[in-house]
C-alpha positions as CSV (number, residue, x, y, z in Angstrom):
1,X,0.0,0.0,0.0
2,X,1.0,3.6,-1.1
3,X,2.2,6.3,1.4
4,X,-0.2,8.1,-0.3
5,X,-3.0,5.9,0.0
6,X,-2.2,4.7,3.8
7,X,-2.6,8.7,4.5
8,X,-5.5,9.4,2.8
9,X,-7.3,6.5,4.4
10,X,-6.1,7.4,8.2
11,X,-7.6,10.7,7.4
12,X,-10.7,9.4,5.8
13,X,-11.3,8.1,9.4
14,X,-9.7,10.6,12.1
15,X,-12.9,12.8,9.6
16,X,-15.0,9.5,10.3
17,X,-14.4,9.8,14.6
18,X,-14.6,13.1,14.2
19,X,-17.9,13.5,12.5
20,X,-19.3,10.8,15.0
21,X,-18.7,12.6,17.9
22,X,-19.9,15.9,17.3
23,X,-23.1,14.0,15.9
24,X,-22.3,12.4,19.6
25,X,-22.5,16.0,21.6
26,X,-24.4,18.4,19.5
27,X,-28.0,17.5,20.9
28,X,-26.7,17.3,24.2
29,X,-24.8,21.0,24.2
30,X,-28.0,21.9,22.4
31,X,-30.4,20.3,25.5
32,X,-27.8,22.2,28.3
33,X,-28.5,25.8,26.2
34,X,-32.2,25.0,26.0
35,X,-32.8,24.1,29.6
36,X,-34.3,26.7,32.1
37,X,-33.6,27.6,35.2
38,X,-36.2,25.6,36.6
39,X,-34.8,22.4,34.6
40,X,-31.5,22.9,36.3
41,X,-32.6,22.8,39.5
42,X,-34.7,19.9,39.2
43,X,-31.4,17.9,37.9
44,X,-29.8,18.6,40.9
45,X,-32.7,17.5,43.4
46,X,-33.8,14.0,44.1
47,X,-35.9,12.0,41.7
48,X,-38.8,12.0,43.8
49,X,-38.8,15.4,44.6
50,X,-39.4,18.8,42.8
51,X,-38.9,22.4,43.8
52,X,-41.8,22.5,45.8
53,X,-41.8,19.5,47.9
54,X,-38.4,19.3,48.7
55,X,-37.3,19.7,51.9
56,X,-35.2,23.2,53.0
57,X,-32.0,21.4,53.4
58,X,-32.7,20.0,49.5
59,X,-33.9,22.9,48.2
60,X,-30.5,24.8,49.5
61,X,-28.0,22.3,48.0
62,X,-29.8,21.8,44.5
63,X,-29.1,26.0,44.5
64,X,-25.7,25.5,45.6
65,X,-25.3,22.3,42.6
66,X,-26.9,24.7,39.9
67,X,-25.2,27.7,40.4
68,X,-21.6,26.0,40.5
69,X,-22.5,23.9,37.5
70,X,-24.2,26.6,35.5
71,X,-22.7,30.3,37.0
72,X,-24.2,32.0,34.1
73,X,-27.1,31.4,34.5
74,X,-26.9,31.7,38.7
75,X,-29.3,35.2,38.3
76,X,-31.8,33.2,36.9
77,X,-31.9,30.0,39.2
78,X,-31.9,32.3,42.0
79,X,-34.8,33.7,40.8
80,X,-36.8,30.7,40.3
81,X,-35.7,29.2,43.6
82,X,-37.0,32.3,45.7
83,X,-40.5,32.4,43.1
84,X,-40.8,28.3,43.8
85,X,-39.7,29.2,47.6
86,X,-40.1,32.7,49.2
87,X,-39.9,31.1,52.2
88,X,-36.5,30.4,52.5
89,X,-35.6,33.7,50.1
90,X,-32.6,34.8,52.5
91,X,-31.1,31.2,52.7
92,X,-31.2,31.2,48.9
93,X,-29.7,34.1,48.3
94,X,-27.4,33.5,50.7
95,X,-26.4,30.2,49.8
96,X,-25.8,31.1,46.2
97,X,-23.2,33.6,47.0
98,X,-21.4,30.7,48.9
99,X,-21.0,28.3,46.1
100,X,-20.3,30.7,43.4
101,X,-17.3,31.6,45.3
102,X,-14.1,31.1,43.1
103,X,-11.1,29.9,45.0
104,X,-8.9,31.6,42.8
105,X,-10.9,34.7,42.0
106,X,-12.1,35.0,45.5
107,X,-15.6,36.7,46.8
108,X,-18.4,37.9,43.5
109,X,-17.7,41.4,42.9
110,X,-20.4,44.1,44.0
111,X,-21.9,44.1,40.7
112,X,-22.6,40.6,40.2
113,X,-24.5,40.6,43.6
114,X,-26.5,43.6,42.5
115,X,-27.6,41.6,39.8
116,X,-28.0,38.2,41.9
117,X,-30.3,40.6,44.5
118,X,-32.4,41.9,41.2
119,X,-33.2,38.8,39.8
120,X,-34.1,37.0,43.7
121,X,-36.4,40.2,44.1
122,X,-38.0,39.9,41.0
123,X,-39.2,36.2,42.0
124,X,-40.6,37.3,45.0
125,X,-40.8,41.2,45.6
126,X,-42.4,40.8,49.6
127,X,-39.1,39.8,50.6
128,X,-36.4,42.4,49.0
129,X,-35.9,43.5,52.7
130,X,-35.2,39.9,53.6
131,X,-33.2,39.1,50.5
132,X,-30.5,42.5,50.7
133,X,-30.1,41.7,54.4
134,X,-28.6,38.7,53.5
135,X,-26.5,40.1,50.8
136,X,-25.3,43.1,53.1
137,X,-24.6,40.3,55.9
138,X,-22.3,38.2,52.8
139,X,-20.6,41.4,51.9
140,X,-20.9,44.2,53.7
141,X,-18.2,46.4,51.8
142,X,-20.7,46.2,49.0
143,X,-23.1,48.5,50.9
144,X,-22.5,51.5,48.2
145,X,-23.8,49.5,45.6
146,X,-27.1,49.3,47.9
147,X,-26.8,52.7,48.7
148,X,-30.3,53.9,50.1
149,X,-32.5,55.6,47.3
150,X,-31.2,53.1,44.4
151,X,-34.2,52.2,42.0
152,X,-34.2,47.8,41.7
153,X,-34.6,47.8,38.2
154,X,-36.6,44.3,36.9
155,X,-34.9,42.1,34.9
156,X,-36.3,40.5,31.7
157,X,-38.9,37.4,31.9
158,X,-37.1,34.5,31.5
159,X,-36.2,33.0,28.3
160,X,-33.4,31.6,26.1
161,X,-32.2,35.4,25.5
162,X,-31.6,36.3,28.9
163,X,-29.6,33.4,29.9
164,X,-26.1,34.2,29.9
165,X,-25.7,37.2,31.0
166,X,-24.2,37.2,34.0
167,X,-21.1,39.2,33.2
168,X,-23.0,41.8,31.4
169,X,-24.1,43.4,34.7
170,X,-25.6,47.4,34.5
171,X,-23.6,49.5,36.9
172,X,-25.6,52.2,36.8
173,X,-29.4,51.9,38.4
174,X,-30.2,54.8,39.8
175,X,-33.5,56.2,38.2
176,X,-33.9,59.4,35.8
177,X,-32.0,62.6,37.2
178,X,-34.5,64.8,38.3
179,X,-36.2,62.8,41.5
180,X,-35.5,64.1,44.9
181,X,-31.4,63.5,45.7
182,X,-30.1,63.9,42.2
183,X,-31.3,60.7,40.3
184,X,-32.1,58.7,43.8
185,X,-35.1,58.1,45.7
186,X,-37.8,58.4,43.4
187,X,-41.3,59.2,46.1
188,X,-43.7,58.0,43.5
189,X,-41.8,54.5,43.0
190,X,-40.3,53.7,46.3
191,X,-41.0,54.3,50.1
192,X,-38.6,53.7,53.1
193,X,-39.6,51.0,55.9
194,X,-37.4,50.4,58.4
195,X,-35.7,47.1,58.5
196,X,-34.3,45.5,61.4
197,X,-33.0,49.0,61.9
198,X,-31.9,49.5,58.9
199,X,-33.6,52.1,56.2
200,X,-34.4,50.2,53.1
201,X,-36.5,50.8,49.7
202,X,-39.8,49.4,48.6
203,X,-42.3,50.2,45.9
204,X,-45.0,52.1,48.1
205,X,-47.7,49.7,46.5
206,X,-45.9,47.0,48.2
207,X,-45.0,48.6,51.6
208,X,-48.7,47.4,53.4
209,X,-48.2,43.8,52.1
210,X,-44.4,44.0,53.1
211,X,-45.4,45.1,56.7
212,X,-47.8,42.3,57.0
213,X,-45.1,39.8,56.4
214,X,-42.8,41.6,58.5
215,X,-44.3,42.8,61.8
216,X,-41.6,44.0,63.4
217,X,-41.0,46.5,60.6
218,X,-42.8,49.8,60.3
219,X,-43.3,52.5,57.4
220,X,-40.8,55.3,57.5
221,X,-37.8,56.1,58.2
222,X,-36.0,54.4,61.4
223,X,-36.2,56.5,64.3
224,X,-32.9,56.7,66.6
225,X,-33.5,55.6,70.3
226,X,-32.9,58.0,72.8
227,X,-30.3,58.0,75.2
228,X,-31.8,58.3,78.8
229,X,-28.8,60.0,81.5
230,X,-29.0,58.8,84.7
């Protein structure tokens, strides 16, 4: 047999293997693109369980599975874990920052977490006190990024397109200038309840439903307690 010949045949079939197994992995890259937040979750939970009957301690590592497997998309999953469990909203959120830690890169930047807190308040806005608590508590030198009269701008229904995104985070979401405090607080959009003693923002047609979820919060600003001398 030819040089020639030997050659073209070995190439005839490294074109062969290599035409099997992208035949091989296409439908299954094409199945991880298509899947939804939800979807990932699910894979990570037990078989006889789903999102909503799962116990707190399951719900909390199929987060922690899907975020680490698919950081992309962590926004997203967030969001559909708080929708499918407002209940545990601040474990969520703060479980999520935990496993997309990178040991190399260290602690998620401010903005990532701004965008993580957007997408868990969209899926449940009755707890946005609860959820930037436990963001604040996770990284408190991000507090500027929070800064009080910030407008939570909603992110985009979920869908193929807005997969992905993580990295493209918006720096800037601060509403319109013009509103009271150069481009802050806007009055007609957002009132101030105080927290667990802390001064945070919700859209006023919210605040009575937040309150009744909270009771130990109350509308308005916090007030400082006095110090009686004795």
């Amino acid at each position: 047999m030819s040089t020639a010949l030997r050659n073209l045949i070995v190439l005839a079939l490294t074109l062969a293997l290599g035409l099997g197994l992208w035949l091989t992995s296409a439908p299954m890259a094409k199945a991880a693109r298509d899947m939804t937040a939800m979807e990932m979750l699910q894979s990570k939970l037990p078989r006889d369980k789903t999102l909503t009957s799962a116990s707190k301690t399951e719900v909390l590592d199929a987060v922690c599975g899907a975020v680490a497997k698919w950081r992309a998309h962590s926004p997203q999953i967030v969001r559909s874990a708080v929708t499918a469990r407002h209940e545990f909203a601040g474990d969520i959120v703060t479980i999520a920052v935990r496993c997309l830690r990178d040991e190399k890169d260290g602690p998620l930047g401010c903005d990532n977490l701004v965008e993580i807190y957007r997408f868990a308040v969209d899926g449940d806005p009755h707890e946005q006190a609860t959820i930037l608590e436990s963001i604040l508590v996770m990284a408190p030198d991000c507090r500027g990024s929070f800064a009080e009269g910030k407008q939570v701008i909603s992110p985009p229904a979920e869908g193929p397109s807005d997969l992905g995104q993580f990295t493209n985070t918006p720096t800037n979401i601060n509403p319109p200038s013009g509103a009271i405090g150069g481009g802050g607080f806007n009055p007609t959009t957002n009132c101030t309840v105080c927290h667990n003693a802390h001064d945070v923002q919700i859209p006023c047609n919210q605040v009575d439903e937040h309150l009744k979820n909270h009771p130990g919060d109350s509308a308005g600003a916090c007030q400082p307690t006095p110090v009686t001398n004795r």
